[in-house]
Residue frames as qw, qx, qy, qz and C-alpha x, y, z in Angstrom:
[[0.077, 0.641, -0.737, 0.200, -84.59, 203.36, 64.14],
 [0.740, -0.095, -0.660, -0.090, -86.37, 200.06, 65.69],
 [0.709, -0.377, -0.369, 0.467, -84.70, 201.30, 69.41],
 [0.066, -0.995, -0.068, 0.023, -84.23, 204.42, 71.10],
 [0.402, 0.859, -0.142, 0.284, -81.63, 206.82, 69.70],
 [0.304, -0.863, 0.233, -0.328, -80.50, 208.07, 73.00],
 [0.626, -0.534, 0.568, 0.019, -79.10, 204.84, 74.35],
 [0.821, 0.553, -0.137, 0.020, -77.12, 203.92, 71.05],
 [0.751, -0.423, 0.282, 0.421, -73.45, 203.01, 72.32],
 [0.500, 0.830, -0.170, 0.180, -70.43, 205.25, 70.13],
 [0.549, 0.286, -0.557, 0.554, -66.97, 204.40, 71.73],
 [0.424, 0.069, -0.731, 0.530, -68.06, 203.03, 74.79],
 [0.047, -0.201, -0.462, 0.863, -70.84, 205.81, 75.41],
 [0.315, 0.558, 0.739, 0.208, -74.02, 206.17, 74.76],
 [0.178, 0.681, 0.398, 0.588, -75.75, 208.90, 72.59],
 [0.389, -0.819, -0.020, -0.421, -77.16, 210.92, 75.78],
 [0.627, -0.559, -0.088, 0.535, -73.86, 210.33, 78.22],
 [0.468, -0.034, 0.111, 0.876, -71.81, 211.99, 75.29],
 [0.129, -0.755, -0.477, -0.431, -74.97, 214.57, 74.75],
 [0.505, -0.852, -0.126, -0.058, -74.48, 215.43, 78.39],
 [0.678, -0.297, 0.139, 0.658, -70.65, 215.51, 78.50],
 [0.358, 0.391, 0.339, 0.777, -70.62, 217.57, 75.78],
 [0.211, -0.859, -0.098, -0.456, -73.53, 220.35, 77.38],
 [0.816, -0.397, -0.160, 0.389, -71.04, 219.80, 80.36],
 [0.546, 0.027, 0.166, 0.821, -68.29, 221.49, 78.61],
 [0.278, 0.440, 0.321, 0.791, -70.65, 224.42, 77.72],
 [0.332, -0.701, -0.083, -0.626, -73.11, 225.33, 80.06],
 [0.230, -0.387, 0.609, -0.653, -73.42, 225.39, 83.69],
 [0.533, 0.033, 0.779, -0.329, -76.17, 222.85, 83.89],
 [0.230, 0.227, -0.824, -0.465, -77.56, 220.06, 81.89],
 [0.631, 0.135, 0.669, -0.369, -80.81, 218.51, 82.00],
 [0.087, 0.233, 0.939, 0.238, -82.42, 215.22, 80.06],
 [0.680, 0.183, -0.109, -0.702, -85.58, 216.57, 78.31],
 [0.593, -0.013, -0.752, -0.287, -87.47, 212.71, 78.42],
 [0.757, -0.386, -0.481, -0.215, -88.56, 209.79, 80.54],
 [0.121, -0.759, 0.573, -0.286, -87.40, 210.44, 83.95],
 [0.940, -0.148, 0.268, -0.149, -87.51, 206.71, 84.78],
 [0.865, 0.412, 0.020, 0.286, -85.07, 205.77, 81.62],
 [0.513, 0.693, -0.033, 0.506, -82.83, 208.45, 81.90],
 [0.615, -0.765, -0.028, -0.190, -82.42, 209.51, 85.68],
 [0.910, -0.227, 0.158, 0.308, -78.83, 207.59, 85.57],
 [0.526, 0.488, 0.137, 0.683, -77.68, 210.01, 83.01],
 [0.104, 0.219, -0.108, 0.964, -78.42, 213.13, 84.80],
 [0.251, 0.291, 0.384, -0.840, -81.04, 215.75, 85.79],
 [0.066, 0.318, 0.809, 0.490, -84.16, 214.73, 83.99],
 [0.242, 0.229, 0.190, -0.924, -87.13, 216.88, 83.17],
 [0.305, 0.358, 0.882, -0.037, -90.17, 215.04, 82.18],
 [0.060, -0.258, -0.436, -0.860, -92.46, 216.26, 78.89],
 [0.217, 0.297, 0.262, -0.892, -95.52, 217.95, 79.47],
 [0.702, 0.451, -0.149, -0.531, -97.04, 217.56, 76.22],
 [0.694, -0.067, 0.710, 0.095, -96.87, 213.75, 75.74],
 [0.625, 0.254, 0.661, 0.328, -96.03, 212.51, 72.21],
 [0.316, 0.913, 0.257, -0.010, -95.65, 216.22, 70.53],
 [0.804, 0.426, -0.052, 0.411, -92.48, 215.97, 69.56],
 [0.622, 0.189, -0.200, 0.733, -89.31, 218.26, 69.61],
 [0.124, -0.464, 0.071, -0.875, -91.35, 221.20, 70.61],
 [0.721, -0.656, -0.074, -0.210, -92.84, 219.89, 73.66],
 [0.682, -0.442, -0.285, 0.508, -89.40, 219.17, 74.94],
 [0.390, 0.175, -0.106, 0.898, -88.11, 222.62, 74.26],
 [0.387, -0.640, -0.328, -0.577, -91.06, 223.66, 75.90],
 [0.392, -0.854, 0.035, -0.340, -90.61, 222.40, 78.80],
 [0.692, 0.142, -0.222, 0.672, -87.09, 222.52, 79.21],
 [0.040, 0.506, 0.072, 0.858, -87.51, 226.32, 78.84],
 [0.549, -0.509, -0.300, -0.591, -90.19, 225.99, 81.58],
 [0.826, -0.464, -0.232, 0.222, -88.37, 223.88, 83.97],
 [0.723, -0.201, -0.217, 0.625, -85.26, 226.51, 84.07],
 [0.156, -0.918, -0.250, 0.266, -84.79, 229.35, 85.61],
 [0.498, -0.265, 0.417, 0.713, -81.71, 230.01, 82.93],
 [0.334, 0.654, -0.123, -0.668, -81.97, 233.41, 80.36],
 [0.367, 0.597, -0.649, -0.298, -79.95, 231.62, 77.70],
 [0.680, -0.323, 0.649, -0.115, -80.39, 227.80, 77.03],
 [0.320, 0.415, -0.688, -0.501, -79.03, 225.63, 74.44],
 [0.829, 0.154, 0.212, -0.495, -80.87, 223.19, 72.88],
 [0.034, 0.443, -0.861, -0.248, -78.82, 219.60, 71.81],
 [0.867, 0.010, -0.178, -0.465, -80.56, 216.97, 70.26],
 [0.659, -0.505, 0.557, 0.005, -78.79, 213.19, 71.25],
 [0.847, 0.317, 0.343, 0.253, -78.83, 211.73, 67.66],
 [0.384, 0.878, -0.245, 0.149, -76.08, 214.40, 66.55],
 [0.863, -0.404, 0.036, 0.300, -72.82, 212.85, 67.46],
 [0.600, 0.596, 0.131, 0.518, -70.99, 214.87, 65.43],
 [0.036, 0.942, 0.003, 0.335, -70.96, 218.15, 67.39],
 [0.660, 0.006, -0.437, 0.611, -68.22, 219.58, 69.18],
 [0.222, -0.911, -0.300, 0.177, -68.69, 221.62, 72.00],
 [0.227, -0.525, -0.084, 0.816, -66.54, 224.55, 70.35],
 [0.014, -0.235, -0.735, -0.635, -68.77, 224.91, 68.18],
 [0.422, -0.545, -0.690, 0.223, -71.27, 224.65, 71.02],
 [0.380, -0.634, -0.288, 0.609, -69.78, 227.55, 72.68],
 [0.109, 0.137, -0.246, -0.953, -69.40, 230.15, 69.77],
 [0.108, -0.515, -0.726, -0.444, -72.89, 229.17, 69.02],
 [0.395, -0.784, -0.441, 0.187, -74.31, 230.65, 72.46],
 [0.315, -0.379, 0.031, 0.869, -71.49, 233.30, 72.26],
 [0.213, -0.140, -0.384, -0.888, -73.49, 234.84, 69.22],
 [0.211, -0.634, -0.663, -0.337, -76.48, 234.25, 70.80],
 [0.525, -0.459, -0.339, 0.632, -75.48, 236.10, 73.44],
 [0.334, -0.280, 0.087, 0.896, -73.90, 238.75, 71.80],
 [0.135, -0.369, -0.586, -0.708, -77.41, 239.12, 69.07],
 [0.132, 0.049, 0.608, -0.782, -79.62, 238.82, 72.01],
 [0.505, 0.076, -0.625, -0.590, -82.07, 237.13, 69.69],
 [0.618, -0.419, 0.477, -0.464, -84.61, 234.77, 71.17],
 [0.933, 0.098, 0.315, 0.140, -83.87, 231.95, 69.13],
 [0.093, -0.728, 0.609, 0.302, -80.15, 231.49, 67.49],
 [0.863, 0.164, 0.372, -0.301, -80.64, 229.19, 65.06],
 [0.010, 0.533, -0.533, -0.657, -78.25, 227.85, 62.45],
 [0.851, 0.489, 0.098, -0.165, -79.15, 226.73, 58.85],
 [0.124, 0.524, -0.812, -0.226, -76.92, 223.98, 57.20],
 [0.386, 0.084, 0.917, -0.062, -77.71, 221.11, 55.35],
 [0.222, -0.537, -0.476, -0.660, -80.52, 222.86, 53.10],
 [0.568, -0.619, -0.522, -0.146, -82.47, 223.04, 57.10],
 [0.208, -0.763, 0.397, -0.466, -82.69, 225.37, 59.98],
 [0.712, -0.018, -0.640, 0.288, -81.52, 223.39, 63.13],
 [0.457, -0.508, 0.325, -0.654, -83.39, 223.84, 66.33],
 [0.944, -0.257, -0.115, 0.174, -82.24, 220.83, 67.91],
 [0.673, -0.081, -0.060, 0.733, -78.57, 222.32, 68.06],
 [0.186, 0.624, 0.013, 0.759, -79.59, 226.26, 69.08],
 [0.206, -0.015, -0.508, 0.836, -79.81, 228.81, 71.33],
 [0.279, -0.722, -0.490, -0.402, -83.55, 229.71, 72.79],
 [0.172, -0.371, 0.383, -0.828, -84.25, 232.36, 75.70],
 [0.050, 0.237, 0.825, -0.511, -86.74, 231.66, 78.10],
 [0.464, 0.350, 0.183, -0.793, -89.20, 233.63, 77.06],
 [0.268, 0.258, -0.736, -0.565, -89.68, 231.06, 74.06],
 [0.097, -0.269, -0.957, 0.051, -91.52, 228.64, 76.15],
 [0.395, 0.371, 0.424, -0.725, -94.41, 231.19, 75.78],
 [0.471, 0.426, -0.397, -0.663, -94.62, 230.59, 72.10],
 [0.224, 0.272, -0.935, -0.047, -94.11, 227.21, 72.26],
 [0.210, 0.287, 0.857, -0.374, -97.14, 226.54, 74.67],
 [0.475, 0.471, 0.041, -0.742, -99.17, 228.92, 72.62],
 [0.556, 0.312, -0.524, -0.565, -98.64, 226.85, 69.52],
 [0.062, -0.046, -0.929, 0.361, -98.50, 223.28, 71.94],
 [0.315, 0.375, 0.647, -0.584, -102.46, 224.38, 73.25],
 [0.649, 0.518, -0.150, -0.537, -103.39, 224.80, 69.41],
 [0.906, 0.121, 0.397, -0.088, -102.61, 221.63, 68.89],
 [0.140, 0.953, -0.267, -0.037, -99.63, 222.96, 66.81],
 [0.809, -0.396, 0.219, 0.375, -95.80, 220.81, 67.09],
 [0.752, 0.357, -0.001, 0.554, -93.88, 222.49, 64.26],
 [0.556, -0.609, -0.168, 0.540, -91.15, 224.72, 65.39],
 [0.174, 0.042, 0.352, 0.919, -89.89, 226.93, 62.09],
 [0.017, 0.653, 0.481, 0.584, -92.91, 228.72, 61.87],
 [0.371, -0.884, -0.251, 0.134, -92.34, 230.39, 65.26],
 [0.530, -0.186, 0.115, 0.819, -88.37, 231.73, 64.10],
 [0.197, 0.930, 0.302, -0.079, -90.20, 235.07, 63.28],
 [0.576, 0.501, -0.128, 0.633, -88.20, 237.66, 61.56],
 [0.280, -0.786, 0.095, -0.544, -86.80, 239.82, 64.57],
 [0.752, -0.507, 0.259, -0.333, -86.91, 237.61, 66.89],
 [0.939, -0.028, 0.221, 0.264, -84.64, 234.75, 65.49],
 [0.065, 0.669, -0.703, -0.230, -80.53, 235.21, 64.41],
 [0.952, 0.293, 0.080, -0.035, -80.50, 232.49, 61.44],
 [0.180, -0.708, 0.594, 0.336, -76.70, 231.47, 61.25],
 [0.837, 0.484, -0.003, -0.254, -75.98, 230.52, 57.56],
 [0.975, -0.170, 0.035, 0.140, -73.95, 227.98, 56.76],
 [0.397, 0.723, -0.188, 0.533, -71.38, 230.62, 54.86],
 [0.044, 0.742, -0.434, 0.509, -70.72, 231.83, 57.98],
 [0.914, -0.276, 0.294, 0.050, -70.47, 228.08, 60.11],
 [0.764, 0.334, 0.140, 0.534, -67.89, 227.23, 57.12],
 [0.306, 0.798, -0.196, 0.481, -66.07, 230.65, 57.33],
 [0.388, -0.696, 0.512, -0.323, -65.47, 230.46, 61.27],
 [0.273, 0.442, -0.853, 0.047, -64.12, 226.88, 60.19],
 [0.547, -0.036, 0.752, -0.366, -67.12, 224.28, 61.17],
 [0.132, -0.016, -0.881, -0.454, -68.46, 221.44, 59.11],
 [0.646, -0.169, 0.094, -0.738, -72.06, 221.50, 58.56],
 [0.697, -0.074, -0.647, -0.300, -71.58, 217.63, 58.63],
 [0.045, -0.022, 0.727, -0.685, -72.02, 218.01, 62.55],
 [0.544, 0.062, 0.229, -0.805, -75.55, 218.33, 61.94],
 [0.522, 0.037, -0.806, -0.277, -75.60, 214.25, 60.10],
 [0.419, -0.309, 0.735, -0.434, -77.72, 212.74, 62.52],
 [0.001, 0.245, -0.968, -0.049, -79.16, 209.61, 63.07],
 [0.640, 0.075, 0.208, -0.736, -82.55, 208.28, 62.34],
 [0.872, 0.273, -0.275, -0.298, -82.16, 204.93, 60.66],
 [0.929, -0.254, 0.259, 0.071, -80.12, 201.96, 60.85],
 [0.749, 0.189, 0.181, 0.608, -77.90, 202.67, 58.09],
 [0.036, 0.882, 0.078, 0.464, -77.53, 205.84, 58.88],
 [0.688, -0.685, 0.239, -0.013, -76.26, 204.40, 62.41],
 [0.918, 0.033, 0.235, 0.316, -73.99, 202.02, 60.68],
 [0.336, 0.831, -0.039, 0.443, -72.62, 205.42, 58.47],
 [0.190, -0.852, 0.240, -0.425, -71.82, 207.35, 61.64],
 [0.746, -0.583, 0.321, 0.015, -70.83, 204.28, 64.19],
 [0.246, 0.605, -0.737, -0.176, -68.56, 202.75, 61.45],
 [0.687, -0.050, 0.693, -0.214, -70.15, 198.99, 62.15]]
């Protein structure tokens, strides 16, 4: 992208206010998985752990910094999502009782936009201390509720919530510039 994601401006707001408005609407608390220096203005911030190991070191220790069963996981480059979407997402995780709720749309699961327990941040360090960063190879069967896109599109969501944003013209797509 040339510049971080997080403080990209969309009507008026950046990426990670509307990130945090949005986990606002769903959960009880909301914390910044990142620098606490950069981000400290936005909210509660939880510094990584595992420096420079990507998405799974922050859902690591997210998971690790809260004392919450049930925690959803939002990436900031999805601007798309809406938090009722949000909230039937965690309602089936709830109701499956799965530790990871994960949906698949797009051809790709999407753990940036699910639902992990707590207990996940054991797997997560296990594969984190093996030197390890990918996250689909820990959605074991059993243990993970994959929600396919049939049934995102049947309860009446667009999988293009999940368009995010890694390039410039990809920004320019989504910001309309």
């Amino acid at each position: 992208m040339g510049r971080d994601k997080a403080l990209l401006v969309l009507n008026g707001q950046t990426l990670v206010e509307r990130a945090v408005e949005l986990g606002s609407k769903v959960a009880g608390e909301v914390w910044i998985v990142g620098d606490p220096k950069k981000f400290s203005r936005f909210g509660r911030v939880v510094g990584d752990v595992y420096q420079e190991r990507g998405p799974l070191g922050g859902i690591h220790v997210a998971l690790s910094s809260t004392k919450t069963e049930w925690n959803l996981m939002v990436a900031v480059d999805l601007p798309s999502l809406k938090a009722d979407f949000l909230r039937w997402l965690v309602e089936q995780a709830q109701a499956d009782g799965a530790v990871v709720t994960v949906p698949h749309a797009a051809g790709h699961l999407q753990p940036l936009c699910a639902v992990y327990r707590k207990q996940f941040a054991q797997a997560a360090q296990t594969e984190l201390e093996a030197g390890r960063n990918k996250i689909d190879p820990l959605f074991g069967p059993g243990d993970t509720r994959i929600i396919q896109e049939s049934e995102l599109v049947y309860h009446g969501f667009s999988t293009e919530m999940f368009r995010n944003v890694n390039t410039p013209e990809e920004w320019t797509k989504i910001a309309g510039n």
